[in-house]
N, C-alpha and C positions, 0 to 999 in steps of 0.2 A: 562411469557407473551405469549398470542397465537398469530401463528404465522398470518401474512394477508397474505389474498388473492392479487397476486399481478399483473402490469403489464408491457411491456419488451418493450424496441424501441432502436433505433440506431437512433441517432440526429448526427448531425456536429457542431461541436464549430468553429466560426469563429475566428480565429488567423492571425490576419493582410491580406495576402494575400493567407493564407493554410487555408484548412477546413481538420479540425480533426474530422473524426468519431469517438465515444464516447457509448457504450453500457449503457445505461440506464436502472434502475431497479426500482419501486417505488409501495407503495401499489395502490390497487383499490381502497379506503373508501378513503372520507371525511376527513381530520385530519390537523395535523400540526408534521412534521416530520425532526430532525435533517437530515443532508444532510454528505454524505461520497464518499470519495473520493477513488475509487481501482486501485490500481497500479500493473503491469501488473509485470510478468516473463521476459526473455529475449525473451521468446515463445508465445508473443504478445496479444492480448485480444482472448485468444483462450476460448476452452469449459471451463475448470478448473477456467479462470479468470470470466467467463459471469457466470459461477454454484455460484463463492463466492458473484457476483454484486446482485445476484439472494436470496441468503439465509440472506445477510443482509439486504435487502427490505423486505423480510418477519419479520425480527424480526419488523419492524417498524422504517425503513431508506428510504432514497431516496439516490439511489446508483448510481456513474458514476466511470464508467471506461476509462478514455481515451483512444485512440492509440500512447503511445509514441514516437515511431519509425515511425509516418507520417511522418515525415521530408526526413528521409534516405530510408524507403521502406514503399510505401503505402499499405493501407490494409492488414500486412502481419499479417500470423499467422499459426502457425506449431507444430508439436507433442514436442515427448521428445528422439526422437533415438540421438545418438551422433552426425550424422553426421546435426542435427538440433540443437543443442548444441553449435555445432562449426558456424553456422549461424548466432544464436541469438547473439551470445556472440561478434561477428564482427559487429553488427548493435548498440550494448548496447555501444561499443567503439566508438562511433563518434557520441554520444550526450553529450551534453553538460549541465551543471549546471542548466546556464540563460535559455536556452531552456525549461529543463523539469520545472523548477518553473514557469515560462512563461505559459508554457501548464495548470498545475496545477489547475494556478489561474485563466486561463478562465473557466476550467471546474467550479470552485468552484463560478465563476461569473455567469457562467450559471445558478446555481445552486439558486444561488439569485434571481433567473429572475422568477420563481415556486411559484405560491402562496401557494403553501402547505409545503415547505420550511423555515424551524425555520432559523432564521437568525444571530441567536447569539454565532454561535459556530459550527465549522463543525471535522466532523475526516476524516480522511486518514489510511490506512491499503495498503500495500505493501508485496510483495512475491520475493524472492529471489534478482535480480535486481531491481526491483520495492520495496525491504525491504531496500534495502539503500537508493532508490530514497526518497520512504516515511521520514527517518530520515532527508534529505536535508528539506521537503516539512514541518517536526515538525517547520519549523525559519519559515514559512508564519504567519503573520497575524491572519488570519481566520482561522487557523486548532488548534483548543484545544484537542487533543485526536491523536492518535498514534500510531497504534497496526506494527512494524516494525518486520518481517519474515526474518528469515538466510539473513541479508542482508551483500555480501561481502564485504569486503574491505575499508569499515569504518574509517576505523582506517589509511589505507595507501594512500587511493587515493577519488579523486572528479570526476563528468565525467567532460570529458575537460580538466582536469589537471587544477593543482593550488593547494592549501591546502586541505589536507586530511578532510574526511565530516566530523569528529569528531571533527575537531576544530571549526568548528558554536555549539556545544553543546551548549555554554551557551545563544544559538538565540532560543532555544526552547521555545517559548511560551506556552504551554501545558503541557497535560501529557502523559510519552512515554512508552508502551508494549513493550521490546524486546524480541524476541523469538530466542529459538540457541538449535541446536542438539547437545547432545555432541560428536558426532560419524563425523562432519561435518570437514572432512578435508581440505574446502577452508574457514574456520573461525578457527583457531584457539583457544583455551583456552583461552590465554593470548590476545587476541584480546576481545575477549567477557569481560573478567578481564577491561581491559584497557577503554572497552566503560561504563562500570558500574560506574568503577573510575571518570570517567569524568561524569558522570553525579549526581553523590554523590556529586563531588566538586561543583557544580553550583548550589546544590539542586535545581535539576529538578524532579516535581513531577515524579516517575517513577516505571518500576517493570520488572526484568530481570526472565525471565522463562530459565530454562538451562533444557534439556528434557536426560534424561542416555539413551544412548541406540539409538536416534535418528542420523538419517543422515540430510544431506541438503537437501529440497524437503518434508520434513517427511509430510509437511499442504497437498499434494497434492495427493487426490487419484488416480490418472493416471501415475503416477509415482513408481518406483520397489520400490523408497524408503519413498514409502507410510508408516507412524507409526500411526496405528491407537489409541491409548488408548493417544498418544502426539498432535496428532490434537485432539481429543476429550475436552482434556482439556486446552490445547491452545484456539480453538474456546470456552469454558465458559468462559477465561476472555478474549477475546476478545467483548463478549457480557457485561460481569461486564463493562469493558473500556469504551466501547461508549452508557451505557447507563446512564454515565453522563453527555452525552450532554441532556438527559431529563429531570434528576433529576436537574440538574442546570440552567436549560436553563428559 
């Protein structure tokens, strides 16, 4: 597919009494285009988040990225040193489930509001924090597609507390991309083992990518533990994934 010409804005999604700023990405041309949802790092809609919102509008999507962390810190957004790590990862801890679905599905309501917006099936893609958010957001409704990035903890914990996200597997509607470094010492083996398992048992359409050699972080070129030839091919089925919201749509 060539890639379009595209164009960039920052909207607000109205959420009861918060307005969520949301980085928007969507071609220039005429058309009718599946609609995707990007979920952010613990390190907020920063450059790396707005670059991925940007390259899936070019394949021919209509991309938003919410702000998930409006609630607890507005407008934040920050690199990758550690002492932003230890930041992120105190603002990722005081959201909650109902919250980030909440959010989700404004954005994806917004999303409906677009006359250029196919209406029959949306995806979600998520990065590190935002790769578990994503596997939460696969039980919506309206998300058919699912490309889920090193997302930790899966297996042990929900944000909010309550039952670990792995136990809604079988709410997946859709179908679900896992991606996992194997070099990723906050996922281990047997945790990636265990999400595969559960999703074999629910037969959920799915497709686990296990990358040798990769770290946590590996999609992310701003990052040390950038893997180039593992994003390389992570993003072509990332592109296989969501371009069946076309072929089916």
């Amino acid at each position: 597919m060539t890639e379009q010409a595209i164009d960039t804005t920052i909207i607000n999604l109205l959420q009861a009494d918060l307005q969520i700023p949301a980085y928007l990405a969507q071609p220039n041309t005429p058309g009718s285009y599946p609609g995707i949802v990007v979920l952010q790092e613990i390190f907020g809609v920063n450059s790396h988040i707005r670059d991925v919102t940007e390259r899936i509008a070019r394949e021919g999507y209509v991309a938003i990225a919410p702000a998930i962390f409006q609630r607890i810190v507005p407008d934040f957004e920050t690199g990758y040193k550690p002492e932003d790590i230890e930041i992120g990862r105190n603002y990722a801890a005081q959201t909650t489930d109902r919250d980030l679905l909440s959010d989700i599905q404004v954005a994806i309501d917004y999303l409906k509001t677009l006359p250029q917006v196919k209406k029959d099936g949306f995806g979600c893609i998520g990065f590190c924090f935002g790769g578990h958010v994503a596997y939460l957001a696969s039980t919506l409704e309206d998300i058919k597609a699912t490309a889920s990035f090193y997302g930790a903890g899966i297996t042990t914990r929900t944000p909010g507390g309550g039952n670990p996200t792995i136990t809604r597997t079988r709410d997946i509607k859709g179908t679900l991309y896992a991606y996992f470094g194997m070099e990723d010492g906050s996922i281990p083996v047997e945790q990636v083992d265990s999400i595969e398992a559960e999703l074999e048992k629910y037969k959920i359409s799915h497709r686990v990518f296990r990358y040798d050699g990769a770290d946590h972080g590996f999609f992310c070129d701003q990052r040390a533990s950038y893997n180039q030839n593992a994003a390389a091919d992570a993003w072509e089925q990332v592109k296989e994934l969501f371009a069946q919201l076309i072929t089916n749509g």
